[in-house]
N, C-alpha and C positions, 0 to 999 in steps of 0.2 A: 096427650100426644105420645105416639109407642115410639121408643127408639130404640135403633138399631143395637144387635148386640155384637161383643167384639167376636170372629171367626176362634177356629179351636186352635191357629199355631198361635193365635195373640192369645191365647188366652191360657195354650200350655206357657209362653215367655213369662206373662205375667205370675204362673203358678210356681215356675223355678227360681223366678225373682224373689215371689214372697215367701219360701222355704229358707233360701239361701239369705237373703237380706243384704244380697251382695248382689250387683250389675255386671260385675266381670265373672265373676261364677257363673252367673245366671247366663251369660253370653255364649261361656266354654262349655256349657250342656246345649245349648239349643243351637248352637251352631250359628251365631251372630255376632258382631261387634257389641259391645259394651253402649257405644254410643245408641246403634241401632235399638239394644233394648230397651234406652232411656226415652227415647223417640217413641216407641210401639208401647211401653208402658204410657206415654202424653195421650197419645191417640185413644186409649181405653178408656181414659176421664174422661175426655172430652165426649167419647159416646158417650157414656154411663151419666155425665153431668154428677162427678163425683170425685173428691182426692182416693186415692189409695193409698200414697206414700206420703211421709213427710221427710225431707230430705235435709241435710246439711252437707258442711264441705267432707266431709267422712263418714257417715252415715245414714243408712234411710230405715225406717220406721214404717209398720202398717198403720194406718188408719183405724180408728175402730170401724168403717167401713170397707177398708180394705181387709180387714181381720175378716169379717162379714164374707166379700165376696171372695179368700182364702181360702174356706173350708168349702163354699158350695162349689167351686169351680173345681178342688181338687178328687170332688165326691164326680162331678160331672164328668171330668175327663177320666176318672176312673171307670165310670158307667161304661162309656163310650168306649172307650179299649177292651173290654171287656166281651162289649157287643158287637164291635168288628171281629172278634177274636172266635167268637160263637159263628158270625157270619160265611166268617175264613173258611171254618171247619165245616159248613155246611153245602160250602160250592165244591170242597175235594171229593176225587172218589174212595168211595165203601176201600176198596183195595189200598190207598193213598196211609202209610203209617209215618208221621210225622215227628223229627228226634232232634232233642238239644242235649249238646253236647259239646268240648271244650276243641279249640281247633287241633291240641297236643292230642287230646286221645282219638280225633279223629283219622287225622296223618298217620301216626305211631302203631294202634291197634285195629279200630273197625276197618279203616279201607285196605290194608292188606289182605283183611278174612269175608271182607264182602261178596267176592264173586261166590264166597261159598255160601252164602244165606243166600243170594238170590235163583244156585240150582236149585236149594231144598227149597224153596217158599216162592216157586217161579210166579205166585198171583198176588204179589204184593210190591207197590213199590214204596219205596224210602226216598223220601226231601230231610233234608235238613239246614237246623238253625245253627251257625256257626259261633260259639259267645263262650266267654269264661264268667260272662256275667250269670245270675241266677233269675232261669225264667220262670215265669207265670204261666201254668198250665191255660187256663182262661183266657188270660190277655194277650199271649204272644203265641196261640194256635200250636200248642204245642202236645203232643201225644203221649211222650215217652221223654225221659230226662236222663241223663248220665251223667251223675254229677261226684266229687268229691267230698267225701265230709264224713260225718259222725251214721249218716243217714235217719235222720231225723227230722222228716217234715211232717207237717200240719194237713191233717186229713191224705192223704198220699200211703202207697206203700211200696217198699223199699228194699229192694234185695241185695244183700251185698257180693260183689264181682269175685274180687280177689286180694290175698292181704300187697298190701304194699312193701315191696322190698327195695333195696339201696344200697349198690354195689359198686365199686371203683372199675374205672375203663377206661384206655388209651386205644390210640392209634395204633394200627398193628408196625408202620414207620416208625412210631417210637420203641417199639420193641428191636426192631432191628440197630436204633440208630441211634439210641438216648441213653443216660446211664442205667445199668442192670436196673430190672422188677423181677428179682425171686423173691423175696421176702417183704414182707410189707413193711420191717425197719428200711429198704432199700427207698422208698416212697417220699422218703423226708428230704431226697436230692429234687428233687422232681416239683413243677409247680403243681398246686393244687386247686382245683375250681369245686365249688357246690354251691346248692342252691339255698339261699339266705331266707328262709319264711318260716312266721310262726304265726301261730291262731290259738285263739281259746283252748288249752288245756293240750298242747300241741305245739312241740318243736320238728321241722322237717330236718332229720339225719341227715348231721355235719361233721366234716373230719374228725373234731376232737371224739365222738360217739364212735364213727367207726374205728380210730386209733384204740378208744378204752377195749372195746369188742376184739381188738384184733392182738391187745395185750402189750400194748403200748402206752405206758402211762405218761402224765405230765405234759403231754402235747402240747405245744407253742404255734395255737391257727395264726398266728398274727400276720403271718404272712402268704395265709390263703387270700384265695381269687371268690367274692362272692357274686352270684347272681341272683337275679329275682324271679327266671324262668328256666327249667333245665334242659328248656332248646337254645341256649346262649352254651351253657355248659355243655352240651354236646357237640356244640361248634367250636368251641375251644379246644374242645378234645382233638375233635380233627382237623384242626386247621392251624390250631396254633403248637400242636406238640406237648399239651397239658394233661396233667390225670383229673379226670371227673369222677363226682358222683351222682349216679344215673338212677331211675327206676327202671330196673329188670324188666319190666313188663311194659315198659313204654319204647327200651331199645332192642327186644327182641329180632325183629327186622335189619336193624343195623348190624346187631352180632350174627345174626345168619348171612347176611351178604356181607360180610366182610370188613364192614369200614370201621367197626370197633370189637376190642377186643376186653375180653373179662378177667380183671387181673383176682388172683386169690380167691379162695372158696369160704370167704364172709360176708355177708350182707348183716345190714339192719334192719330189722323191721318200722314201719312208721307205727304211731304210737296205740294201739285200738283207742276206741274203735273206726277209727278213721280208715276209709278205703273208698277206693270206688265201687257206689249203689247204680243202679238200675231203681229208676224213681217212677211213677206213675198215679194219678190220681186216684181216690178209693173208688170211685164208680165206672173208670175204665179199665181196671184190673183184671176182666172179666171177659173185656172186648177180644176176638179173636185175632185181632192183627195184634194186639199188643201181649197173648198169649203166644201163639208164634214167635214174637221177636224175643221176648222173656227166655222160654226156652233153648233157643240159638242162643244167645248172649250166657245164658248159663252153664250150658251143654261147652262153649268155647272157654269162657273163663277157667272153666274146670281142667280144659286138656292141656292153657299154658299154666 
């Protein structure tokens, strides 16, 4: 007798359960109650007429049968994403250039200089994928990538944009209305926000970095303001009456209209070779919508 098999969201749930080995992890990925997943995990034995878990008051376990259907379901749902992703790409049109990319560099950089790539390339249009997460050219229909990093992907290639720099900036209000910023000892009156991230071989430039640069030794952060994103630090800047430290190139926009202002002629560089690349698979390197967009993005990199 054939029985039924479990659908592909049962069967993604069951795939993040048996990664995680957790029900509440596995709930806060697939967008379910905890209970729910333990429920919809019952339901998959029950078709399959098999355990997958063995369970206690703290713990759950695969099965060596659930070890089993583990590996094929995560090879399956890989298939499948893969081949909807092929499919995606198949119903847009020839003209249709498709881009992931982080929601800060989209706001910040491309959509100000947009309207100028679509006078020069009036036969092309652009969708995009909005994620800081890191997409899958294949699985997630994706053309063209803008990502931060080392630039170093696996079969892909990879042009680097521009170096990264990080520069202090207030409110032009605080200039008028806060204590003096002529000198960057003046700074140390003032609160201080930056952004808190570090990565593999990689600290993101923080006060004590630009104090040493600025010829300030000894520096006491302790009683800086950290963030995990430098649009909170930017908010702070202008809302709260703080000094931040900003990516020049990400607040370019802000310092030409006005709402921030650029204290001192120091920046740091972020550490090479990290910056942002312009990414694209090795066999669409070639294609002429993504030669077009390659070129613009270069051609503008270049001029800020």
């Amino acid at each position: 007798m054939n029985r039924m098999l479990p659908g592909t969201r049962a069967l993604r749930t069951f795939e993040a359960a048996a990664r995680h080995l957790n029900f509440t992890r596995a709930a806060d990925e697939v967008g379910l109650t905890p209970a729910a997943v333990s429920y919809q995990i019952k339901e998959i034995e029950d078709q399959l007429g098999v355990v997958l878990f063995t369970r206690t008051s703290r713990t759950i376990q695969l099965t060596p049968a659930g070890a089993v259907m583990f590996e094929t379901t995560a090879d399956a749902l890989d298939t499948l994403q893969r081949a909807a992703g092929r499919a995606r790409r198949m119903t847009r049109s020839a003209a249709h250039l498709r881009i992931s990319l982080s929601a800060r560099f989209a706001t910040n950089w491309l959509l100000p200089r947009l309207a100028r790539f679509r006078a020069e390339n009036p036969g092309l249009e652009l969708s995009f994928d909005i994620s800081d997460e890191l997409r899958s050219f294949d699985m997630d229909d994706i053309d063209v990538a803008i990502r931060f990093g080392t630039g170093s992907h696996e079969h892909a290639r990879s042009d680097r944009l521009f170096d990264t720099v990080i520069v202090p900036v207030c409110s032009p209000k605080l200039l008028e209305t806060g204590p003096r910023l002529q000198e960057p000892q003046d700074l140390l009156q003032h609160t201080l926000c930056y952004v808190d991230w570090k990565t593999e071989g990689m600290i993101w430039p923080n006060w004590r970095m630009w104090m040493a640069a600025a010829g300030i030794a000894d520096f006491d952060d302790s009683r800086c303001v950290a963030f995990s994103d430098s649009g909170f630090v930017v908010q702070a800047v202008i809302e709260s009456g703080a000094v931040g430290l900003a990516d020049l190139d990400m607040i370019a926009t802000d310092l030409a209209q006005g709402r921030l202002v650029r204290l001192f002629d120091i920046g740091v560089s972020v550490a090479r070779p990290y910056a942002y690349h312009l990414v694209c698979p090795e066999g669409s390197s070639e294609d002429p919508r993504v030669l077009a967009f390659r070129e613009w993005m270069l051609k503008e990199a270049a001029q800020s």
